[in-house]
TIPADREN-414950 format. One record per residue (C-alpha): residue number from 1; y, x, z; chain. Coordinates in nm, 2 decimals, always signed. Layout:
N
<site pos="NUM" v="Y" u="X" w="Z" unit="A"/>
...
END
This chain:
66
<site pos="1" v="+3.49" u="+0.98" w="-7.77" unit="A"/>
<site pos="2" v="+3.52" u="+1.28" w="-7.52" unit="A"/>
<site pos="3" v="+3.57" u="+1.49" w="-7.83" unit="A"/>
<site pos="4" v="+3.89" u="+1.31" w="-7.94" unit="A"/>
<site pos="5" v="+4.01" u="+1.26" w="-7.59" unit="A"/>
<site pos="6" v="+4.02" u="+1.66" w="-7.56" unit="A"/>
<site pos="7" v="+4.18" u="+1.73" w="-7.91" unit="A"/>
<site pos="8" v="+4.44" u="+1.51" w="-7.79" unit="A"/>
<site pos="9" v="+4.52" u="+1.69" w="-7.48" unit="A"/>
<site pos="10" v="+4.51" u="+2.00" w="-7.65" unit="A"/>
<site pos="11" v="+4.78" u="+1.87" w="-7.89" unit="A"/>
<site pos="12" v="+5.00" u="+1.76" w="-7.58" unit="A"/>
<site pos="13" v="+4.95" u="+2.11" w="-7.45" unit="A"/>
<site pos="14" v="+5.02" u="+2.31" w="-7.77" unit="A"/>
<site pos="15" v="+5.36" u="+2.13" w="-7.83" unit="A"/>
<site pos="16" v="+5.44" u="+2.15" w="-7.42" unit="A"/>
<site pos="17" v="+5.41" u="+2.54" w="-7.54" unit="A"/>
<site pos="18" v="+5.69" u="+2.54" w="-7.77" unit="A"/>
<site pos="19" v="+5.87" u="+2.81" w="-7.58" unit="A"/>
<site pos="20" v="+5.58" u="+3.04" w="-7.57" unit="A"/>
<site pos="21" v="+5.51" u="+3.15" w="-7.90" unit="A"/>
<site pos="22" v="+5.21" u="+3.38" w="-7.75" unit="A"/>
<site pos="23" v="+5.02" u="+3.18" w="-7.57" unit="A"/>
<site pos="24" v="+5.11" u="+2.85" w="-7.80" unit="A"/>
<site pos="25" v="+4.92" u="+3.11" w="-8.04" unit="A"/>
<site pos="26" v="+4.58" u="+3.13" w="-7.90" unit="A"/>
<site pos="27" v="+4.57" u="+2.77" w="-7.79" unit="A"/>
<site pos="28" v="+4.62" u="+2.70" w="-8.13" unit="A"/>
<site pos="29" v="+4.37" u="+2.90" w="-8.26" unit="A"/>
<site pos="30" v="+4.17" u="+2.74" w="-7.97" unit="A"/>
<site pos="31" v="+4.24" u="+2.38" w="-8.07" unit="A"/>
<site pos="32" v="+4.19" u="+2.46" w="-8.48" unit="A"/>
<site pos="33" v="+3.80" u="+2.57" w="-8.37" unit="A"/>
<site pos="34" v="+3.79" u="+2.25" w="-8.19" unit="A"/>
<site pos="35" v="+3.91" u="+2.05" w="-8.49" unit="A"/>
<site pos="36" v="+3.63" u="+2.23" w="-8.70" unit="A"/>
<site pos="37" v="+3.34" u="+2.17" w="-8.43" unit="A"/>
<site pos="38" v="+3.44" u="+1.80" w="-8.40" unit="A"/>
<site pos="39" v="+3.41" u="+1.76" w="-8.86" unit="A"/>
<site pos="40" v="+3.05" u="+1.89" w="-8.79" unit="A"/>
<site pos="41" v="+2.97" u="+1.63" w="-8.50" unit="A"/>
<site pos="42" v="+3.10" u="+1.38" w="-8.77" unit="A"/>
<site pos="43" v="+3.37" u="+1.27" w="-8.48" unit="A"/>
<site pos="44" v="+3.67" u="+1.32" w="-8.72" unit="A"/>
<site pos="45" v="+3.67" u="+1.35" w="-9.16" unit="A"/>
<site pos="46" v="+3.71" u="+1.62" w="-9.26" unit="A"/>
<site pos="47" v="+4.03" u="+1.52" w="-9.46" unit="A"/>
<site pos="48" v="+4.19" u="+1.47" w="-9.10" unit="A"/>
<site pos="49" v="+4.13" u="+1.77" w="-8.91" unit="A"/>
<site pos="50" v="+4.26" u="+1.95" w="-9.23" unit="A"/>
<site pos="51" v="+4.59" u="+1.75" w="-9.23" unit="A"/>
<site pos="52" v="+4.60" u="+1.84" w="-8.82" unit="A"/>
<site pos="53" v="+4.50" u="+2.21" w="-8.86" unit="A"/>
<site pos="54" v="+4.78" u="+2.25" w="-9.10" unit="A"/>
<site pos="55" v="+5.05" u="+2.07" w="-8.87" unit="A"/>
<site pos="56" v="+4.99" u="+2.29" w="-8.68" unit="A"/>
<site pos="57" v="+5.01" u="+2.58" w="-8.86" unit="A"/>
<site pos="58" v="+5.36" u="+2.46" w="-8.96" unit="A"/>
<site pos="59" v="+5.39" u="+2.44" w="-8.59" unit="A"/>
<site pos="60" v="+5.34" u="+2.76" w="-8.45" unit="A"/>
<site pos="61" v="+5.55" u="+2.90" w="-8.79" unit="A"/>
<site pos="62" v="+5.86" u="+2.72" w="-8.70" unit="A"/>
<site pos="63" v="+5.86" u="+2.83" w="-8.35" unit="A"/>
<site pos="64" v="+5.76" u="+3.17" w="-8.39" unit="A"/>
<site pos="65" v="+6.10" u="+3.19" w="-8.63" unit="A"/>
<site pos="66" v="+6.32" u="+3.08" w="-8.29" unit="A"/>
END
């Protein structure tokens, strides 16, 4: 459960970087490569960590327009 315990943090982090389009960009980029490492340890579906990866997508798109 480590796995899920560190995309959560990572989530906390990434919208505590709202402000910082630039670095909320490669912590993104950071956390979308942990969502597709934890489908392949069968931690998360898949169906999940696409519905997350796309959040934040949306994310970083709606503060990057501020």
């Amino acid at each position: 459960m480590a796995v899920l315990s560190e995309l959560k943090s990572l989530s906390k982090r990434l919208a505590q970087l709202a402000s910082e389009p630039e670095k909320a960009q490669a912590l993104a980029s950071n956390l979308v490569a942990r969502y597709d490492k934890a489908v392949t340890k069968n931690a998360i579906p898949r169906g999940r960590a696409n519905r997350r990866k796309s959040r934040i997508a949306l994310f970083l798109a709606k503060i990057k327009k501020k």
